[in-house]
C-alpha positions as a Markdown table, in Angstrom:
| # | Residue | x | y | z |
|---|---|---|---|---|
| 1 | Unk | -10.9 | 9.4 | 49.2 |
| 2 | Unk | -12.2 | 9.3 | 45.8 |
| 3 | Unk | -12.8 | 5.8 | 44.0 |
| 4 | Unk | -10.7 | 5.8 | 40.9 |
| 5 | Unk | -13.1 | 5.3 | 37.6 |
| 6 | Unk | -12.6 | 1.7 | 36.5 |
| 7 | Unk | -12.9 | 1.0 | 32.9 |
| 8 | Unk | -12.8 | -3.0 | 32.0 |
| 9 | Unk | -9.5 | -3.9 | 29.6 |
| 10 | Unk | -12.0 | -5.4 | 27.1 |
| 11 | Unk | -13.8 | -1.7 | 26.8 |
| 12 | Unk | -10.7 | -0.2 | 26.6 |
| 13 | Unk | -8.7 | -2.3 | 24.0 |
| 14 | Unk | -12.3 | -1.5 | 22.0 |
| 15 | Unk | -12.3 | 2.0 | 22.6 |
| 16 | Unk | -8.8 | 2.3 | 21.1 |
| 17 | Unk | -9.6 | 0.3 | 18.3 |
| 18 | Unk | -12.4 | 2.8 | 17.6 |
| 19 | Unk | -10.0 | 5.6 | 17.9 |
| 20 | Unk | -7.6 | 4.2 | 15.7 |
| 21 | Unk | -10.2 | 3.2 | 13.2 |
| 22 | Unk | -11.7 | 6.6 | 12.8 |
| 23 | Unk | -8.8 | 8.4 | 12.4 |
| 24 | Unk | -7.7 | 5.5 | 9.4 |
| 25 | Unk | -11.2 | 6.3 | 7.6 |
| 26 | Unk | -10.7 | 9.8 | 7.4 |
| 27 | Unk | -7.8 | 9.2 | 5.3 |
| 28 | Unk | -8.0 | 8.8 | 0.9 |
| 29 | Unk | -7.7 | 5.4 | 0.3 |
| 30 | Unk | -4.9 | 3.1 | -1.5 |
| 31 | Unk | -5.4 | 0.2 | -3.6 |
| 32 | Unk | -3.0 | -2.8 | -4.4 |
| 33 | Unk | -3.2 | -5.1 | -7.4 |
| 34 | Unk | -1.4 | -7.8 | -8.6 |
| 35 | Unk | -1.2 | -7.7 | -12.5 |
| 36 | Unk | 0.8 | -9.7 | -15.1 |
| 37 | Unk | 4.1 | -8.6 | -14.4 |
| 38 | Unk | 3.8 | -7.4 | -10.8 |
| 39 | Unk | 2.3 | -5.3 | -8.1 |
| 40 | Unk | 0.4 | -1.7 | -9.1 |
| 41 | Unk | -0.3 | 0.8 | -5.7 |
| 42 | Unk | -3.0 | 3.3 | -6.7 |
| 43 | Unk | -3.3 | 6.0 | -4.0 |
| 44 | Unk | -5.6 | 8.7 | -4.1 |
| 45 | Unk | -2.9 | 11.7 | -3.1 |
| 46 | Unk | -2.8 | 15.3 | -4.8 |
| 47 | Unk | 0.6 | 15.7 | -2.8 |
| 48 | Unk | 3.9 | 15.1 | -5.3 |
| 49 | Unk | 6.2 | 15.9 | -1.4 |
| 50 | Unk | 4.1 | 13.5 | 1.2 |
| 51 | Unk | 4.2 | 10.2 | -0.9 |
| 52 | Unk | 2.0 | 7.3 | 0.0 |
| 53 | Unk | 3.8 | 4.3 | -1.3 |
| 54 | Unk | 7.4 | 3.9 | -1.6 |
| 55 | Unk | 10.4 | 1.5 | -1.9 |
| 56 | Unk | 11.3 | -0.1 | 1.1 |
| 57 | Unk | 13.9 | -2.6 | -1.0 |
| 58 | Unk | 15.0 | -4.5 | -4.2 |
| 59 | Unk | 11.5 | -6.4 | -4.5 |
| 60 | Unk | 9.4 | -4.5 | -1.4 |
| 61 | Unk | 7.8 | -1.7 | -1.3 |
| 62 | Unk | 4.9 | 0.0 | 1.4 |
| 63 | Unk | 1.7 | 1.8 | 1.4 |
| 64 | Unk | 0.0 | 3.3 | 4.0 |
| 65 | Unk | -2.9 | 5.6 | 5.6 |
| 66 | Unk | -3.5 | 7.3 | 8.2 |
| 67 | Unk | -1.6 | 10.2 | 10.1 |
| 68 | Unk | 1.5 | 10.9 | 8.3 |
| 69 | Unk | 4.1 | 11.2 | 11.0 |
| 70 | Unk | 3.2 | 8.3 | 12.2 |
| 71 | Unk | 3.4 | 6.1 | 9.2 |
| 72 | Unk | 6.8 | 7.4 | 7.7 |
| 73 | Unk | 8.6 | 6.8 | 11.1 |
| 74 | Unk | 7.5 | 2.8 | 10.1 |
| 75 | Unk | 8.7 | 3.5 | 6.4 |
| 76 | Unk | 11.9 | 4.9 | 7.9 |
| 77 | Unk | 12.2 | 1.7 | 10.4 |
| 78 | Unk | 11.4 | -0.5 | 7.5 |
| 79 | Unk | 14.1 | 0.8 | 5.3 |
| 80 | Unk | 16.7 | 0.7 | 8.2 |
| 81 | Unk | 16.0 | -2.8 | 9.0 |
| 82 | Unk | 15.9 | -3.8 | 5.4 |
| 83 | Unk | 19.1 | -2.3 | 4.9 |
| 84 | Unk | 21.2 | -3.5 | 8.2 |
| 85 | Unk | 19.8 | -7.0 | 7.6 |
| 86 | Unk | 20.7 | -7.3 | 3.9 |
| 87 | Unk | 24.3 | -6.1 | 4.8 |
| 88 | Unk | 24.8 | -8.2 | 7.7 |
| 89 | Unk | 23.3 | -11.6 | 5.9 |
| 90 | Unk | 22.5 | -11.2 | 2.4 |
| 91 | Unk | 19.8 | -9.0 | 0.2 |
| 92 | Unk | 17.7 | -12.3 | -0.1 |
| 93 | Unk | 17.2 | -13.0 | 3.4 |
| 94 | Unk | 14.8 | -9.4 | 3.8 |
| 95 | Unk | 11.2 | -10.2 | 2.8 |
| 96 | Unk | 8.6 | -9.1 | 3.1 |
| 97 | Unk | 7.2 | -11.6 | 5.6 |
| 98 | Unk | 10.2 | -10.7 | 7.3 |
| 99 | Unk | 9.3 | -7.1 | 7.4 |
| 100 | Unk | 5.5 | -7.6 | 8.0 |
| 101 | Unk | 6.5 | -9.1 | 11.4 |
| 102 | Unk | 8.5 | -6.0 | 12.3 |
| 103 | Unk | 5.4 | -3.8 | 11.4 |
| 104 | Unk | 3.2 | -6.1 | 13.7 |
| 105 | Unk | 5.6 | -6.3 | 16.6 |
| 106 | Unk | 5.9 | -2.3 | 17.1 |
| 107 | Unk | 2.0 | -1.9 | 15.7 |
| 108 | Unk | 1.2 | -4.5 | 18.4 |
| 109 | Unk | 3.2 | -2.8 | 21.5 |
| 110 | Unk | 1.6 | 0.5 | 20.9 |
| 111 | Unk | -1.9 | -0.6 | 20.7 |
| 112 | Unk | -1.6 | -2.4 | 24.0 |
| 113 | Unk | 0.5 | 0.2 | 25.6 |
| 114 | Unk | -1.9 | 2.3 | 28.0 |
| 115 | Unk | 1.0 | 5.1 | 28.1 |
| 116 | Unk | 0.2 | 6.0 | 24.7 |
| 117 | Unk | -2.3 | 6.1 | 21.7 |
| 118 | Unk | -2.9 | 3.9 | 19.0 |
| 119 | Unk | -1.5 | 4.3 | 16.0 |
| 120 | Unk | -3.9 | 5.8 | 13.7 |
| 121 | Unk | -2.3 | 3.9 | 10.2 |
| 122 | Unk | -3.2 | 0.9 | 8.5 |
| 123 | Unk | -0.1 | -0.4 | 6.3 |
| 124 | Unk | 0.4 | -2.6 | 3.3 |
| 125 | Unk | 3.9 | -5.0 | 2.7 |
| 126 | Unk | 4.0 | -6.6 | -0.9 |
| 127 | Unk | 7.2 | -8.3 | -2.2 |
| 128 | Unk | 7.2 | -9.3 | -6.4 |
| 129 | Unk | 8.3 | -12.6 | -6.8 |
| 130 | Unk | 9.7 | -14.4 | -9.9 |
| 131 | Unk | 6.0 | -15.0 | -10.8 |
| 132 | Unk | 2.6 | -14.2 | -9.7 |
| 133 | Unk | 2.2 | -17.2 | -7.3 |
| 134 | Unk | 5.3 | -16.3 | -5.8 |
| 135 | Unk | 4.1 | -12.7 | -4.6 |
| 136 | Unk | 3.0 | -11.9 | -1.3 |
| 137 | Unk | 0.9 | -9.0 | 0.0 |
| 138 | Unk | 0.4 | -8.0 | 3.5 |
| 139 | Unk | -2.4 | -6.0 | 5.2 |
| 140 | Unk | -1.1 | -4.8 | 9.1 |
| 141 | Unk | -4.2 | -2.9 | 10.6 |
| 142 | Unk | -3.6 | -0.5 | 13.5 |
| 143 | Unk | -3.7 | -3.5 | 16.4 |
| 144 | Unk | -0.7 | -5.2 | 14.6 |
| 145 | Unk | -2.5 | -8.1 | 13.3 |
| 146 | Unk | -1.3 | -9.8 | 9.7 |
| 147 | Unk | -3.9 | -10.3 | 7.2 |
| 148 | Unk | -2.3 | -12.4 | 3.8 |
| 149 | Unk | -3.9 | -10.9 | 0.6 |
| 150 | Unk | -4.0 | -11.9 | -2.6 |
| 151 | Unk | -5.1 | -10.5 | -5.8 |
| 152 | Unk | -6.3 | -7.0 | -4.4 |
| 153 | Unk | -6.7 | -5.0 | -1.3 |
| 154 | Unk | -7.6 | -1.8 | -0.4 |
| 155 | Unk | -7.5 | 0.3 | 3.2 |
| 156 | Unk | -8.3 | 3.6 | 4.3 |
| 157 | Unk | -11.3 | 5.5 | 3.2 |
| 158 | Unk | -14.6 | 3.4 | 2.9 |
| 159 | Unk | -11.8 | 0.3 | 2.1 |
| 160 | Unk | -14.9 | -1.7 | 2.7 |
| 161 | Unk | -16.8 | -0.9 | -0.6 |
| 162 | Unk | -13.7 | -0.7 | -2.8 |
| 163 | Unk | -12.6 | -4.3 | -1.8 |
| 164 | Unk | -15.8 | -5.5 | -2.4 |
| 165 | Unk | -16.4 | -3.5 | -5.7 |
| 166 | Unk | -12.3 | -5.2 | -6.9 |
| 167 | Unk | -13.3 | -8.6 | -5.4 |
| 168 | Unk | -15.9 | -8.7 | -7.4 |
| 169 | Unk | -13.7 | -7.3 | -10.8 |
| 170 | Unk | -10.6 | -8.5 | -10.3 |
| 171 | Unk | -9.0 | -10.9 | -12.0 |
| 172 | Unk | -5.0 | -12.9 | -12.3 |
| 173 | Unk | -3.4 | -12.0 | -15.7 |
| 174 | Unk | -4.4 | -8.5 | -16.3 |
| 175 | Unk | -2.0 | -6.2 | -17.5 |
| 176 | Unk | -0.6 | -2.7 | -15.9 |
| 177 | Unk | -3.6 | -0.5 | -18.2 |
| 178 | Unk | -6.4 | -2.9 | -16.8 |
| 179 | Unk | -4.7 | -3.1 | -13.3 |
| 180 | Unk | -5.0 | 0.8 | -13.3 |
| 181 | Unk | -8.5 | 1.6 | -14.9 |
| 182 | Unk | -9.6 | -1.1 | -12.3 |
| 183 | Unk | -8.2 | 1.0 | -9.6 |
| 184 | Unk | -9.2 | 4.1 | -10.6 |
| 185 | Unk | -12.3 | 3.2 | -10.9 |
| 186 | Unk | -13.1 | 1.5 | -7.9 |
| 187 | Unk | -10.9 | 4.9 | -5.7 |
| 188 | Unk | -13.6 | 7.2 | -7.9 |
| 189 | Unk | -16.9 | 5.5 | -6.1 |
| 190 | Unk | -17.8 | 7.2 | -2.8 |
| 191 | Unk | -20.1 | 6.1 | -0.1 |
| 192 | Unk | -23.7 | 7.4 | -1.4 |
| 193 | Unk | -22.8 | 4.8 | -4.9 |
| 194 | Unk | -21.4 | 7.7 | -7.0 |
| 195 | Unk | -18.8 | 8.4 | -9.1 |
| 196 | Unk | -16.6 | 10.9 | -9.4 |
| 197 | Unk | -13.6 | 11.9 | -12.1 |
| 198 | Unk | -10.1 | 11.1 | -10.9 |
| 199 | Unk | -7.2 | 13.2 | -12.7 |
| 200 | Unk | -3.4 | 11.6 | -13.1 |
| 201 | Unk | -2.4 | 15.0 | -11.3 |
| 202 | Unk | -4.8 | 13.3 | -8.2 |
| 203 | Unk | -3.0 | 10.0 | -8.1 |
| 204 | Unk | 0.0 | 8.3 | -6.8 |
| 205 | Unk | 1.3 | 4.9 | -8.7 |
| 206 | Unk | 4.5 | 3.0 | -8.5 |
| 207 | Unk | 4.6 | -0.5 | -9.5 |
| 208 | Unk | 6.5 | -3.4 | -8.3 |
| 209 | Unk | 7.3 | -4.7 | -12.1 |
| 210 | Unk | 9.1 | -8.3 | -12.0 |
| 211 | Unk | 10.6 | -7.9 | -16.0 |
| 212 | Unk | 13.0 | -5.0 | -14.9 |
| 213 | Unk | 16.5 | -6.0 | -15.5 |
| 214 | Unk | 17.6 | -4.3 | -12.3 |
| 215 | Unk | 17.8 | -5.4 | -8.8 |
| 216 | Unk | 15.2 | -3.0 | -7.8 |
| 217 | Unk | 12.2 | -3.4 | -9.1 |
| 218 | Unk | 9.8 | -0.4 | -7.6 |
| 219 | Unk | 9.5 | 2.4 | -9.8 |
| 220 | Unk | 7.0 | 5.8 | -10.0 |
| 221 | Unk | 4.7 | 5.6 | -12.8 |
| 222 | Unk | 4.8 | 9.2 | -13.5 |
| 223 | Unk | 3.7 | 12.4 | -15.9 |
| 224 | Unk | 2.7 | 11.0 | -19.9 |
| 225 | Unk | 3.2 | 7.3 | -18.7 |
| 226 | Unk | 0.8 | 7.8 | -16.5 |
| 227 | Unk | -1.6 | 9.6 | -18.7 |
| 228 | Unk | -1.5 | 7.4 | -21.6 |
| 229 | Unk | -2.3 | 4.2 | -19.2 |
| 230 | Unk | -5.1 | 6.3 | -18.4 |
| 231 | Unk | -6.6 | 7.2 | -21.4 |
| 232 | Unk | -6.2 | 3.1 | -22.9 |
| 233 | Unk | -9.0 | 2.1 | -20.8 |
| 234 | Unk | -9.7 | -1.6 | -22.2 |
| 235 | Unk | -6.7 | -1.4 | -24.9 |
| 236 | Unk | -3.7 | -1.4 | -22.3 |
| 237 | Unk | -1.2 | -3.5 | -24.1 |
| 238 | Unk | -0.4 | -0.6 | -26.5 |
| 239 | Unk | -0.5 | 1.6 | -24.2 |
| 240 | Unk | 2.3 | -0.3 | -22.1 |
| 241 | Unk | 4.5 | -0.4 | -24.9 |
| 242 | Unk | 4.9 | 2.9 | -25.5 |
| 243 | Unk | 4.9 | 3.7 | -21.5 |
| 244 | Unk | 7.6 | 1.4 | -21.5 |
| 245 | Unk | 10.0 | 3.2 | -24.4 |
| 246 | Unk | 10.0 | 6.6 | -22.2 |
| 247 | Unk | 10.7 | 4.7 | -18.8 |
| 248 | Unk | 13.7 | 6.0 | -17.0 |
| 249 | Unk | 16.8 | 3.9 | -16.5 |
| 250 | Unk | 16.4 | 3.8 | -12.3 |
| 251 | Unk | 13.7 | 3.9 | -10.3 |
| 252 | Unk | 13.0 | 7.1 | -8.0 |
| 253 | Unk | 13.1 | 6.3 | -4.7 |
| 254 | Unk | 12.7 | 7.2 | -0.8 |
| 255 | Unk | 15.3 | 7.1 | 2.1 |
């Protein structure tokens, strides 16, 4: 009779890891940015169908990396639970802590489950608040853990250098402009320390923007908005203003 091969749970809870951790790097990376009047997601993604970021509810929205599939059956999950809880209690009562410890449960189950792979995603959870002490940010990495950001976070890619290179940069107060050229800049360094040019047709950004009037406060920046914040480099604030007068009256958003 043949001994079975023996492999200790401590190797293979780090072999899964691995797994899951190579196929997150392989992925363009996202940034998230608190700024005067909210939350900016920067994603590297040529795609305009397979979106990156999107509204999850009135004051949440999610990013993610990683294999597609696999991280819009979580957006879809978020969404439903989102929804069923704020009709069964009320639309406060879903948060984004609330929703962060959904992610983690199911993140969590999988890694440790031997019947199947890791997930190969790494997700962010942000919620704008009534002001910028009041917002919360979320990192879940593929083992279901909870990681409490503030200010800036990246994942996916070499997430590594790009948080260390917004650390570094960042700053509370900025506006939407200096929230963007930050991002762009840092998602525009690659491994060997150089740069390369990032077009609005290469990006995906939607904001989380706390002075909208409606419930909902995620919306797409998209087309000449999103040109004109990128041509303002330093001088934002006029840039803003003008973004502002061609906004459309409702966000676009996912099911």
């Amino acid at each position: 009779m043949t001994t079975p091969f023996y492999v200790s749970p401590q190797q293979a809870m780090a072999d899964r890891a691995e797994y899951a951790r190579k196929g997150i790097a392989r992925g363009r990376s996202v940034v998230v940015l608190q700024y005067a009047d909210g939350i900016v997601f920067v994603a590297e993604n040529p795609s305009r169908a397979l979106h990156k970021v999107s509204e999850i509810y009135d004051r949440i929205a999610f990013a993610a990396v990683g294999k597609y599939n696999e991280f819009e059956n979580l957006r879809i999950g978020g969404v439903r639970y989102a929804d069923l809880r704020g009709y069964t209690y009320d639309r406060e009562d879903v948060t984004a802590r609330g929703l962060a410890n959904v992610y983690a449960q199911t993140l969590g189950t999988i890694f440790s489950s031997a019947a199947e792979k890791p997930y190969e995603v790494e997700l962010i959870v942000a919620e704008v608040g009534e002001g910028p002490e009041d917002d919360q940010i979320y990192r879940l990495p593929h083992d279901g853990s909870i990681v409490d950001e503030h200010g800036s976070v990246a994942v996916g890619g070499n997430a590594d250098q790009i948080s260390s290179y917004l650390d570094q940069r960042h700053r509370d107060g900025i506006t939407l402009a200096e929230a963007l050229k930050l991002a762009v800049d840092s998602l525009s360094r690659d491994n060997n320390g150089g740069e390369r040019s990032l077009t609005a047709e290469q990006l995906e950004v939607a904001v989380l923007d706390r002075t909208r009037p409606q419930k909902r406060k995620f919306k797409r920046v998209l087309g000449g908005q999103l040109s004109r914040l990128l041509e303002s480099g330093e001088g934002g604030a006029d840039a803003e203003a003008s973004a502002e007068s061609s906004e459309e009256s409702s966000p676009e958003s996912e099911d």
